[in-house]
C-alpha positions in Angstrom: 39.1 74.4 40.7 40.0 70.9 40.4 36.8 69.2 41.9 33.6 69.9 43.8 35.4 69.5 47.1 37.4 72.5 46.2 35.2 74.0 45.1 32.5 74.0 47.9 35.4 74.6 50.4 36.1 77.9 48.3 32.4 79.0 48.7 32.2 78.2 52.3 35.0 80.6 53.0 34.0 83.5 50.7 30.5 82.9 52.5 32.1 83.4 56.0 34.0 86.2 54.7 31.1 87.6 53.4 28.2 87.3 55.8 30.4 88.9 58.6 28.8 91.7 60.9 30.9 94.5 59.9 31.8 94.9 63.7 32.7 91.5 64.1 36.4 91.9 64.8 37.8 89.7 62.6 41.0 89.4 60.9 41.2 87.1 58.0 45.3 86.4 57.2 45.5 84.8 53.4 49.5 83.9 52.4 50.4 82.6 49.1 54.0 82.2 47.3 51.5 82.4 43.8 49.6 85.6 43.8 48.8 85.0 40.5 46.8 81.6 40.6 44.4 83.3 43.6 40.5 82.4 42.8 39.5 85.1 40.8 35.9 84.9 43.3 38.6 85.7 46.5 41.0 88.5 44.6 38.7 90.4 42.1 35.6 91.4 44.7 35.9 94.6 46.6 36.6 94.0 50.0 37.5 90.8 50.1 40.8 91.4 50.2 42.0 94.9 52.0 45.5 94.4 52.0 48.1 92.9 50.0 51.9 93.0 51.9 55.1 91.2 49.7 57.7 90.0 51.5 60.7 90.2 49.2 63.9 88.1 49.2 65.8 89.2 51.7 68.8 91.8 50.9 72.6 91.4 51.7 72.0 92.8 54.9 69.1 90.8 55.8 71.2 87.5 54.7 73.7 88.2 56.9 71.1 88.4 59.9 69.4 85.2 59.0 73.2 83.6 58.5 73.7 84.7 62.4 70.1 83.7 63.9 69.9 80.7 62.1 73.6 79.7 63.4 72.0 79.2 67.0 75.1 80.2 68.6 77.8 78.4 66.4 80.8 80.0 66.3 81.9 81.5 63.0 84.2 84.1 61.5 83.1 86.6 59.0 84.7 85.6 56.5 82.2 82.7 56.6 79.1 85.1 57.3 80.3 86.9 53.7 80.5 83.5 51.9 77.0 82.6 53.3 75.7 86.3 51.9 77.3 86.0 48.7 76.1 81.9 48.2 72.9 82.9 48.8 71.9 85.6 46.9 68.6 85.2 45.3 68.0 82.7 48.2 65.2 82.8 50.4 65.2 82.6 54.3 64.0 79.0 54.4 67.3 78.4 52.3 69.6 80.0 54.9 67.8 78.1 57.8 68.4 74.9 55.9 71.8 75.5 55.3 73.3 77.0 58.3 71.2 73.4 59.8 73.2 71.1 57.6 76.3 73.2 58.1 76.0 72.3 61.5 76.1 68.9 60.9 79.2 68.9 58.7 81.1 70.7 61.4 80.0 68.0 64.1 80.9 65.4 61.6 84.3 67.2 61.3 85.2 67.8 64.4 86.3 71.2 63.7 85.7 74.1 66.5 84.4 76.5 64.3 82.0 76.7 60.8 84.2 77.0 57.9 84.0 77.4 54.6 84.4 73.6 53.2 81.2 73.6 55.7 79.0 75.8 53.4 80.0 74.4 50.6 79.3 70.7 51.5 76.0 71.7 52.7 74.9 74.2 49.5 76.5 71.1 47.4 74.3 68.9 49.3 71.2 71.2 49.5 70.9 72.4 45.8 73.2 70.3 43.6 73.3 66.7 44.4 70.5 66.0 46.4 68.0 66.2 43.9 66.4 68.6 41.3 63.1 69.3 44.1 65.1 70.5 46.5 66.0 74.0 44.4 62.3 74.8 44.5 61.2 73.2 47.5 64.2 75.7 49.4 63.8 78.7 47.6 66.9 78.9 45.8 66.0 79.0 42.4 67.7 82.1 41.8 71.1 80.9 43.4 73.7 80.9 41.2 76.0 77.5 41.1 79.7 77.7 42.3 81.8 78.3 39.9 
């Protein structure tokens, strides 16, 4: 805890979650990206929490999905979709929305018909590289390798 604010504001939820009618029909939905740093009062007490679900980087396969949702509609070859998957690897699903979004933008800069390749790079380059040592973190990409 950091202060009293916080701290009251944790005991008024465990409270709630607590004094519950047991058929009360309510779901409580707790997401964190640090598991670890939970309250020890909110993860250690029986019941508190039932269930605990990870949602894991996504895999190849699941990169190459996000590559095609997150392209709205752009037109792209595969050999672009397989540059995306291999760019990303380690890379979470915010990362892949954010870079097929400022791919987008390189290709109507460019005036090209379709994403290419000098696309992905700009925007990675942009994304993880030269726009600032936050934006790694802040994107979840800091398990994406650097070109080489």
């Amino acid at each position: 805890m950091n202060g009293p604010c916080e701290e009251a504001l944790l005991n008024k939820l465990l409270n709630e979650m607590d004094g519950l009618r047991e058929d009360a029909e309510i779901l409580f939905v707790l997401t964190t990206n640090r598991p670890d740093q939970l309250e020890r009062a909110l993860a250690s007490r029986p019941g508190r929490i039932d269930q605990a679900i990870e949602f894991p980087l996504p895999d190849e396969e699941g990169r190459r999905q996000l590559a095609r949702l997150y392209a709205y509609g752009l037109p792209m070859g595969p050999e672009v979709v397989e540059l995306i998957v291999r760019r990303t690897a380690g890379g979470s699903p915010a990362l892949i929305k954010e870079l097929m979004r400022r791919a987008a933008q390189f290709l109507l800069e460019g005036g090209n018909a379709n994403l290419q390749p000098q696309h992905i790079d700009a925007a990675l380059e942009e994304m993880l590289f030269s726009g600032g040592s936050l934006n790694p973190s802040l994107l979840g990409a800091t398990g994406v390798p650097q070109p080489s």
